[in-house]
C-alpha positions in Angstrom: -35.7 0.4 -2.3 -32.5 2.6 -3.7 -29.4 1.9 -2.0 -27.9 4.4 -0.5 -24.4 3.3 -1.7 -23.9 1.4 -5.0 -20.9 0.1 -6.5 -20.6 -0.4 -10.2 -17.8 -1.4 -12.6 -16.2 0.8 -14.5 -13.7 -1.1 -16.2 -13.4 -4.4 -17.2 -9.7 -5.4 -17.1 -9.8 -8.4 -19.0 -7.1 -8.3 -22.0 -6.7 -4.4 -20.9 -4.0 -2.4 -22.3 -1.5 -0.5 -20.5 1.4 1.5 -22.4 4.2 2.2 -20.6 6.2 5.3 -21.1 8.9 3.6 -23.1 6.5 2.5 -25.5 5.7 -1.0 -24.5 2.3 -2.3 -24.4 1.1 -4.1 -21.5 -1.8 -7.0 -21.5 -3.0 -8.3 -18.6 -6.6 -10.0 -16.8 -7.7 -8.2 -14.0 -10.8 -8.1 -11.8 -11.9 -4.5 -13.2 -11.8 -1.1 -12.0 -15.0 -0.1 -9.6 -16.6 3.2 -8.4 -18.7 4.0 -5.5 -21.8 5.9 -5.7 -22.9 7.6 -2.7 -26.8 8.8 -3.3 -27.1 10.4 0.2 -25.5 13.8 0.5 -24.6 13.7 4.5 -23.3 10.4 3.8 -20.9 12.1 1.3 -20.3 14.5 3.0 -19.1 12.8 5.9 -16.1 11.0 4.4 -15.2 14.4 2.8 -15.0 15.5 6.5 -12.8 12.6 7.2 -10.6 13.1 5.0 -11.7 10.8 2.1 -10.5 11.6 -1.6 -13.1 12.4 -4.0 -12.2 11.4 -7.6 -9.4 10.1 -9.7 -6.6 9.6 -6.6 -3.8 9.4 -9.5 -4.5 13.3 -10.4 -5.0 14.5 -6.6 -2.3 15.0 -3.8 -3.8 14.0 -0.4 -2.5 13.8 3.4 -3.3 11.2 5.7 -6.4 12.9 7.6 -6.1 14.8 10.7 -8.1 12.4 12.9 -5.5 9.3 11.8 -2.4 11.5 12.6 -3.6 13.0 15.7 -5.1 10.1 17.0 -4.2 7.6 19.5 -1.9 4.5 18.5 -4.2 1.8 18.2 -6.5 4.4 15.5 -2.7 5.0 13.5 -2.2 1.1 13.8 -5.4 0.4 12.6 -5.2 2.7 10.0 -2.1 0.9 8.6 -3.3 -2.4 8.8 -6.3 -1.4 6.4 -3.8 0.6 4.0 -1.2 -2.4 3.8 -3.8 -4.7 3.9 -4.9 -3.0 -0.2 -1.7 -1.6 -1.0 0.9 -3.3 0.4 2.7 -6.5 -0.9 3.1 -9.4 1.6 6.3 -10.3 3.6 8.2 -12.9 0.9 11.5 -14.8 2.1 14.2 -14.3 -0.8 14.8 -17.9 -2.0 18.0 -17.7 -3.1 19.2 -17.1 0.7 16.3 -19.2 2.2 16.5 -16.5 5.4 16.6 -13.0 4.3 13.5 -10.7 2.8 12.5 -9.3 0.0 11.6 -5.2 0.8 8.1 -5.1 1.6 6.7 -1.8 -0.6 3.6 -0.1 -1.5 3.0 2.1 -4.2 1.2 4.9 -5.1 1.0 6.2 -8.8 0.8 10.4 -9.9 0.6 12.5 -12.9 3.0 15.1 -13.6 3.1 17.4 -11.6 1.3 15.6 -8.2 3.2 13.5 -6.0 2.5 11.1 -3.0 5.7 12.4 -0.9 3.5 14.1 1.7 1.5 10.9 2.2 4.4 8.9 2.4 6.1 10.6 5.0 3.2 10.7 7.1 3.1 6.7 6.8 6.4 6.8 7.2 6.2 8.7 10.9 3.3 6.6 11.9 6.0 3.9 11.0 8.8 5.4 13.3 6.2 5.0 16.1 6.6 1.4 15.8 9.9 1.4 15.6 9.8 -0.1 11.9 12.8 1.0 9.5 12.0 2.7 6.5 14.1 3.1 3.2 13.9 6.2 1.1 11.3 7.0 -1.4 12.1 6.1 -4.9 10.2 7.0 -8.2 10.2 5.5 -11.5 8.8 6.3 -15.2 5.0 5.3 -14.9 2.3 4.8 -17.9 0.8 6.5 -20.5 -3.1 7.6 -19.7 -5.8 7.1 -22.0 -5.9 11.0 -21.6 -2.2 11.2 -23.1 -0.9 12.2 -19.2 2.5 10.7 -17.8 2.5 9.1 -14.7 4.8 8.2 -12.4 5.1 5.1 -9.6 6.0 6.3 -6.5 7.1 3.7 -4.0 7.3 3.5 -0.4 9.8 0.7 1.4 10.1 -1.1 4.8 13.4 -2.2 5.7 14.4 -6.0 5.2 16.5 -6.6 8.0 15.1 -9.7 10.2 14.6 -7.6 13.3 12.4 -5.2 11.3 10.7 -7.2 9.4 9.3 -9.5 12.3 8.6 -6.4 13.8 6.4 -5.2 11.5 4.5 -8.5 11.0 4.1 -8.3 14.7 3.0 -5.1 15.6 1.6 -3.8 11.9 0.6 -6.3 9.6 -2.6 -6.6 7.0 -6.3 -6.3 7.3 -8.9 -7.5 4.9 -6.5 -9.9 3.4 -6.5 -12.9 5.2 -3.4 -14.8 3.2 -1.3 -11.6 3.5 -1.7 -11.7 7.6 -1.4 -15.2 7.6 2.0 -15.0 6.1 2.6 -12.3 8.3 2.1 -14.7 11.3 4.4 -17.3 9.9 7.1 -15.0 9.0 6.8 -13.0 12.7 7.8 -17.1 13.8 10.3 -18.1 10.9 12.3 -14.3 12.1 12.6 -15.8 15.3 13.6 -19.0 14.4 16.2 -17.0 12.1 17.9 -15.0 15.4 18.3 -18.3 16.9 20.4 -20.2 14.4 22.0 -17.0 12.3 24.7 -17.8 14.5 25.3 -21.6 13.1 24.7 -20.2 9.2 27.2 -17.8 9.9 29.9 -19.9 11.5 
């Protein structure tokens, strides 16, 4: 029987090549690049209704859908936990203190000319809801497409501070990736731990 959804690999990544906008080549391993095919019209047309990008997501500018940001808190908190879970790096304690954070940030890359802003200020808003602090937006020189385009790395921030950052692993945290919520878990208890001696390492 055909399935109705396939998923095939585009790209291998091993020994792939990126070039950086300065000119620097890039080599690295990764686990390739995939595509879904949907062979059943409703079926594709029902994620266009909910708000699903179609296509190369570097070249499009896309909000978060209607039904996320309309929705009640546990669909925006659910929502998040999927989207960290993929694009979000894990809570890391900054070794050279042993007790503060490294910012915890996801990016999003663009071509010229497209950015991510709207999307990130939706997450960020969702965000507030929590009460989890966010830093500004920055944006740095991407890579070089096959195609000849610039793009350009976009990057959304959470705040470090202790307070925050246990709230986030508390409230927030990561779906599909089982290490990433696990650390999330542990760092939620080490912040705590933190408030109750930050007293002694300060004195």
């Amino acid at each position: 029987d055909e399935k109705i959804v396939k998923i095939h690999e585009k790209i291998q990544c091993k020994n792939r090549k990126i070039t950086q906008s300065d000119g620097k080549v890039l080599t690295f391993d990764g686990n390739g690049l995939y595509t879904i095919d949907i062979r059943r019209r409703p079926i594709a047309m029902m994620f266009s209704a909910l708000g699903l990008p179609n296509g190369d997501r570097v070249t499009q500018e896309f909000n978060i859908p209607y039904w996320i940001m309309n929705g009640s808190k546990m669909v925006k908190r659910q929502f998040l936990r999927g989207y960290f879970g993929t694009d979000c790096l894990g809570p890391k304690v900054d070794k050279r203190t042993g007790y503060r954070f490294q910012t915890i940030c996801f990016k999003m890359s663009k071509v010229e000319g497209k950015t991510p802003v709207k999307f990130f200020e939706e997450i960020y808003s969702i965000l507030d809801e929590f009460k989890i602090n966010t830093l500004p937006i920055s944006v740095e020189s991407g890579n070089i497409r096959k195609n000849g385009e610039h793009s350009f790395s976009y990057k959304g921030k959470i705040s470090s501070d202790i307070i925050n950052i246990q709230q986030f692993c508390q409230k927030i945290g990561y779906l599909y990736k089982k290490e990433k919520q696990d650390a999330a878990m542990y760092i939620a208890e080490y912040c705590k731990y933190i408030q109750r001696i930050k007293p002694q390492l300060q004195g």
